[in-house]
N, C-alpha and C positions, 0 to 999 in steps of 0.2 A: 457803656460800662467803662468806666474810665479803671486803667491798671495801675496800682502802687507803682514806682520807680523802686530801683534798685539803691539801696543806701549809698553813699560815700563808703563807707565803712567796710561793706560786702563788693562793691566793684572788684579788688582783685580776688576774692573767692569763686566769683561770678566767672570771671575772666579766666579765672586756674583751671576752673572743673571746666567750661567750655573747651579749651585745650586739650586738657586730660583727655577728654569726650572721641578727641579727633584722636588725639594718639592711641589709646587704649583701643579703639576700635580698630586703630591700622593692624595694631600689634596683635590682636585675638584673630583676624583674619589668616596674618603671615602665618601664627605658631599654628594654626586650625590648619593651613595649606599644607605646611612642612609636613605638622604631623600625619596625616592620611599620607603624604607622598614618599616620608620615611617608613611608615611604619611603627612611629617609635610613640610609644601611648603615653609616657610623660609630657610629650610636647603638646599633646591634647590636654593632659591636667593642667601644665602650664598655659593652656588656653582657656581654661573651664576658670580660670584663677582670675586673670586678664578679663574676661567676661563682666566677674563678678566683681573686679576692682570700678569697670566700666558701668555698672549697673548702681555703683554708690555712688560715681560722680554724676552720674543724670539723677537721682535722689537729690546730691547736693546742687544740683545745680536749680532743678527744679523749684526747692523750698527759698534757696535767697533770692529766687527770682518771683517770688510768688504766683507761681501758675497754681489756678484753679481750672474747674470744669473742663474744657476742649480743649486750654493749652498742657494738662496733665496729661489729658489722654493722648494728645502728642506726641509728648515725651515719653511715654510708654510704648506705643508702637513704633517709635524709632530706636529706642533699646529693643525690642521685639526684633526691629529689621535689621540691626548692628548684630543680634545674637543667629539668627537663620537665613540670610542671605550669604556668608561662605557656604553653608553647607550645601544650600540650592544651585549655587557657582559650582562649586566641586563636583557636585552630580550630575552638571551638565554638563562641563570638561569631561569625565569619564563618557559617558554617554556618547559625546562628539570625537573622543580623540577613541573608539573600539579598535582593534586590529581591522584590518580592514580582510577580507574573504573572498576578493573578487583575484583571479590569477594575473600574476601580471604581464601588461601589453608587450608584445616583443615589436623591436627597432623595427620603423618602415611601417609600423600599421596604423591604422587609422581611426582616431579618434572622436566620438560623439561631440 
């Protein structure tokens, strides 16, 4: 199945939303981490935002590129993994970094 090429025309479109793609994802990460680790539930809106800007440029990036059949569904589970991969990271930081319960070792003792 041979695939349409990308116009002249749409390359810098093509090129901008790819960009965007990597930025917007860094960025929904950061404010997603900040937010859980402040506290502060705007920096989650302002993540919920960033998602969503993220989620038009894979749309756009997708139609000037003309993905059809399995190059769509692609790009749909990697917006999918851009949106739930911080949160699955974050729960497993928490999870790894618990207080730790065990009393601690006093000087001269000996270690497993």
């Amino acid at each position: 199945m041979l695939i349409e090429p990308v116009a002249l025309s749409d390359f810098f479109l093509s090129f901008f939303s790819a960009a965007l793609i990597i930025l917007l994802a860094t960025l929904y990460a950061a404010l997603f981490a900040w937010g859980k680790a402040s506290g502060r539930r705007s920096l989650g809106v302002a993540a919920w935002i960033t998602y969503f800007a993220l989620m038009v440029c894979v749309a756009v990036f997708s139609y000037v590129n003309h993905f059809s059949d399995y190059w769509l569904v692609l790009s749909l589970l990697m917006a999918l993994g851009y949106g739930w991969m911080p949160r699955f990271i974050w729960q497993l930081c928490a999870a790894t970094h618990q207080p730790d319960h065990h009393p601690p070792h006093q000087a001269g003792d000996h270690h497993d």
